[in-house]
DOKOL-51181 format. One line per 5 residues: number of its first residue (from 1); their letters; for each residue x, y, z of C-alpha. Coordinates in nm, 2 decimals, always signed. Example, Ala and Ser with C-alpha at 12.3 -4.5 7.8 and 13.67 -1.06 7.14 Angstrom:
2
1 = AS = +1.23:-0.45:+0.78  +1.37:-0.11:+0.71
//
This chain:
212
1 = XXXXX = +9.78:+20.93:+12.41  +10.15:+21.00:+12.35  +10.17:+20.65:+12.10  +9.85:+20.79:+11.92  +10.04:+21.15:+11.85
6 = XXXXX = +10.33:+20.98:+11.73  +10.11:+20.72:+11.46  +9.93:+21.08:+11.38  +10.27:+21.26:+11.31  +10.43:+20.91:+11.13
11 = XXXXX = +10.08:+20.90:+10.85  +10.12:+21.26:+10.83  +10.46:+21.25:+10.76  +10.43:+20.96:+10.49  +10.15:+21.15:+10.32
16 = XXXXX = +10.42:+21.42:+10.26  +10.72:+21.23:+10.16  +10.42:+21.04:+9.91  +10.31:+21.40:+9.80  +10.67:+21.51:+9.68
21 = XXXXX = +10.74:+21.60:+9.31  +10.88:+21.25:+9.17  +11.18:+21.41:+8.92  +11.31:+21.03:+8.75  +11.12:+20.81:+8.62
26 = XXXXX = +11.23:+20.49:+8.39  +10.97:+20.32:+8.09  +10.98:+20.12:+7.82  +10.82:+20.10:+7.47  +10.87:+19.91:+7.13
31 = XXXXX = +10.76:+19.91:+6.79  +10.85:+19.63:+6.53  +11.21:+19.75:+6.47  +11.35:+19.83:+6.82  +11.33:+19.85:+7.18
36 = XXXXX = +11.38:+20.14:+7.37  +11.40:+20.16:+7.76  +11.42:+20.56:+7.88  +11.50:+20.71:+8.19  +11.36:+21.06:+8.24
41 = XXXXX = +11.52:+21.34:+8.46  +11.32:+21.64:+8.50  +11.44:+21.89:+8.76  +11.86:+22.00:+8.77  +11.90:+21.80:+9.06
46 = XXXXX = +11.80:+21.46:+8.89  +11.99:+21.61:+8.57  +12.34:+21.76:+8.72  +12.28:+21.39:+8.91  +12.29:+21.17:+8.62
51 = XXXXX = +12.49:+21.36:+8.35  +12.74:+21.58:+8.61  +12.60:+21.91:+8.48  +12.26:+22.08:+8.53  +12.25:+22.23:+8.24
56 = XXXXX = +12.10:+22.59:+8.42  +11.77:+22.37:+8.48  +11.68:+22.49:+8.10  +11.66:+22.07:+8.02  +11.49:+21.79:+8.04
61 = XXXXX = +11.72:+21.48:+8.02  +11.64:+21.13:+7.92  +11.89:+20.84:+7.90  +11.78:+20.61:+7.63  +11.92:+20.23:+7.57
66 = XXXXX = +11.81:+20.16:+7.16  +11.81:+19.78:+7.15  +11.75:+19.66:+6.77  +11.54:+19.35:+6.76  +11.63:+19.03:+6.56
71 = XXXXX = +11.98:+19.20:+6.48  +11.84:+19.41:+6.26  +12.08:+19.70:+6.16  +11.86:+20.02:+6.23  +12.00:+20.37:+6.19
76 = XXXXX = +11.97:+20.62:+6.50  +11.82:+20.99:+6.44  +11.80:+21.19:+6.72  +11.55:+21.40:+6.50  +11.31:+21.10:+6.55
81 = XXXXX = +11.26:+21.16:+6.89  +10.97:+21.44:+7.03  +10.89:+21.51:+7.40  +10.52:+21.64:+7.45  +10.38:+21.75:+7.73
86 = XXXXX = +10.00:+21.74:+7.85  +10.05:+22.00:+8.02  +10.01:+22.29:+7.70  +10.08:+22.09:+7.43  +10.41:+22.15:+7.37
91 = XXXXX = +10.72:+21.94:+7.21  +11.03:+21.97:+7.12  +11.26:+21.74:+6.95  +11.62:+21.69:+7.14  +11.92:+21.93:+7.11
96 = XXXXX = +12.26:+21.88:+6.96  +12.54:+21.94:+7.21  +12.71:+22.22:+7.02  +12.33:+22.36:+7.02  +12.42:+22.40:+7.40
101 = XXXXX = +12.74:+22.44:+7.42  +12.89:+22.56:+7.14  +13.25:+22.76:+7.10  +13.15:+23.08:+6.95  +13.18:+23.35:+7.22
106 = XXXXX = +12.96:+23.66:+7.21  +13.18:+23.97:+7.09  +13.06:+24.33:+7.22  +13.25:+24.59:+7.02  +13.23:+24.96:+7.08
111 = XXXXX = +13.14:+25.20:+6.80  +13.22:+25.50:+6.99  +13.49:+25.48:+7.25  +13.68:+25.74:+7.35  +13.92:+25.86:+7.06
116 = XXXXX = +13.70:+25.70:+6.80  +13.85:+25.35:+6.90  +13.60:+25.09:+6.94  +13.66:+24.85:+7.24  +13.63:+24.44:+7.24
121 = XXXXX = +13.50:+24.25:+7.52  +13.39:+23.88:+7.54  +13.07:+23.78:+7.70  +13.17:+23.40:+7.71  +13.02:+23.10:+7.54
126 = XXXXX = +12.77:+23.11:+7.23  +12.43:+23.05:+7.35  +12.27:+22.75:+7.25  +11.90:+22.77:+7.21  +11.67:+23.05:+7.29
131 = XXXXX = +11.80:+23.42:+7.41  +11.90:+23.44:+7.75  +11.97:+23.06:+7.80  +12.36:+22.97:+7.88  +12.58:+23.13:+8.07
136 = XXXXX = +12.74:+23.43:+7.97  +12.46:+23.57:+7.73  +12.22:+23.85:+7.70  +11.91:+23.79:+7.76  +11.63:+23.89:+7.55
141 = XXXXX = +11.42:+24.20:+7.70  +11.75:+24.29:+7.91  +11.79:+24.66:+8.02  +12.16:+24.70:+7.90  +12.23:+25.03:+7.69
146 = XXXXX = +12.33:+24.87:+7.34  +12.38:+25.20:+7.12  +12.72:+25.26:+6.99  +12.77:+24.85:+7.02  +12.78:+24.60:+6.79
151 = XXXXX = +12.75:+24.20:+6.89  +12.91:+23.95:+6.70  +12.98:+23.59:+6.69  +13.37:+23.48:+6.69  +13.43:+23.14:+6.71
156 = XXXXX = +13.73:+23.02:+6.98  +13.98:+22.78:+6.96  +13.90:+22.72:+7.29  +13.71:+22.43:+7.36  +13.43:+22.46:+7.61
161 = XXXXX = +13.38:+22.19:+7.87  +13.00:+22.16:+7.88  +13.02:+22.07:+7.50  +13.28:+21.80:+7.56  +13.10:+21.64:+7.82
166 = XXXXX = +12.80:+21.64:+7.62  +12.92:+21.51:+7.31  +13.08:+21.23:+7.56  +12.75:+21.19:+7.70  +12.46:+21.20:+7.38
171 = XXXXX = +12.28:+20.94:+7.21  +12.50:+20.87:+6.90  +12.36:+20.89:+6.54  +12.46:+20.62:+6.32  +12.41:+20.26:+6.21
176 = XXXXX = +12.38:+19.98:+6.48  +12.31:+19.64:+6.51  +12.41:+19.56:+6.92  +12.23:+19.79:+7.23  +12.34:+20.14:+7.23
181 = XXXXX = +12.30:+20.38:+7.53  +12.30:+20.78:+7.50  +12.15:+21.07:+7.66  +11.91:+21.34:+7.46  +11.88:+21.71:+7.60
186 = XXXXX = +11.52:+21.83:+7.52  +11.50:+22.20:+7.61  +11.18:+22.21:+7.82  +11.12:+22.32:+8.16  +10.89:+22.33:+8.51
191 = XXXXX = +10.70:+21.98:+8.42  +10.52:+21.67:+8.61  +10.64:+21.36:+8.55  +10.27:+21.30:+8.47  +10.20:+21.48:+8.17
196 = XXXXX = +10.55:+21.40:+7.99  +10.53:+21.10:+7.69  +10.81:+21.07:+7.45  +10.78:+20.96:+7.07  +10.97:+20.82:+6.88
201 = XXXXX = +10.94:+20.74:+6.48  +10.72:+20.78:+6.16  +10.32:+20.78:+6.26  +10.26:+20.43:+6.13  +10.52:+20.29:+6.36
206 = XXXXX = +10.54:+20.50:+6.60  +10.68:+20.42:+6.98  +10.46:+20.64:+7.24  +10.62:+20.60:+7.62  +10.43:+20.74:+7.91
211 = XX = +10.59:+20.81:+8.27  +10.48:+20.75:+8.60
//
């Protein structure tokens, strides 16, 4: 009885582990210029993992080796790249890093302080991408009193670190001729591994690379 229990609880068990949410995946695809082998990190685990920063979960992250065939110099555009999703259609091409991470910093300045003197506070980093994204912003719909302020943009000498590391880190645009390995941040969230295919090129040559 007891060895029957435990061979219930063991199948029972695997069909769990089987069951979880797969958040990597790796692929390949080609067309008659290049080769491209991708890796595919969906959740901020798998991305904070791989590139050391999770990038708020706001990201999908795919590491991408471009291998030009016949050495055959090919230029790189990031622009060329689309991830599309079954799931409602959408895409969305990748992200620069100073899209992300850029080193403007949100300005707040008060209209009607005491005395007539406006005050100046900083709300960190710029936001890169869509209201509310990044940390240190305001997000869109938020229930802050904004009369008597203004917002501005100032850039900052200061560097910030996410940008850094992701301009250490992203696919490189330029002319090649030998392998080249990068990573492109494609703002998309909440997906299955399932209904994710990247594209990459012009329709007539186009590279399509499902995930599994």
């Amino acid at each position: 009885m007891v060895p029957r229990l435990l061979a219930s609880f063991l199948a029972s068990a695997l069909l769990v582990s089987g069951a979880a949410k797969k958040t990597t995946a790796t692929a390949r695809g080609e067309n008659n210029d290049i080769i491209l082998n991708v890796t595919i990190y969906i959740d901020s685990a798998a991305v904070k993992e791989a590139l050391g920063d999770d990038l708020a979960g706001h990201y999908i992250v795919a590491q991408v080796r471009v291998e030009p065939k016949y050495t055959k110099e090919i230029t790189i555009d990031r622009d060329e790249f689309i991830l599309r999703t079954d799931k409602d259609g959408d895409r969305t091409k990748p992200m620069a890093p100073s899209q992300i991470a850029g080193r403007g910093a949100l300005v707040l300045t008060g209209t009607q302080g005491p005395g007539g003197q406006g005050a100046e506070r900083s709300r960190g980093w710029s936001i890169g991408g869509p209201i509310g994204m990044g940390g240190g912003g305001i997000g869109a719909g938020g229930g802050a009193d904004t009369s008597g302020v203004k917002a501005t943009m100032e850039d900052s000498a200061k560097e910030n670190p996410l940008r850094k590391l992701l301009d250490a880190k992203v696919l490189p645009e330029k002319k090649i001729e030998e392998p080249v390995t990068g990573f492109l941040f494609f703002p998309m969230e909440n997906q299955k591994m399932k209904d994710l295919e990247l594209l990459y090129g012009a329709r007539e040559n186009r590279i399509r690379i499902r995930f599994k």
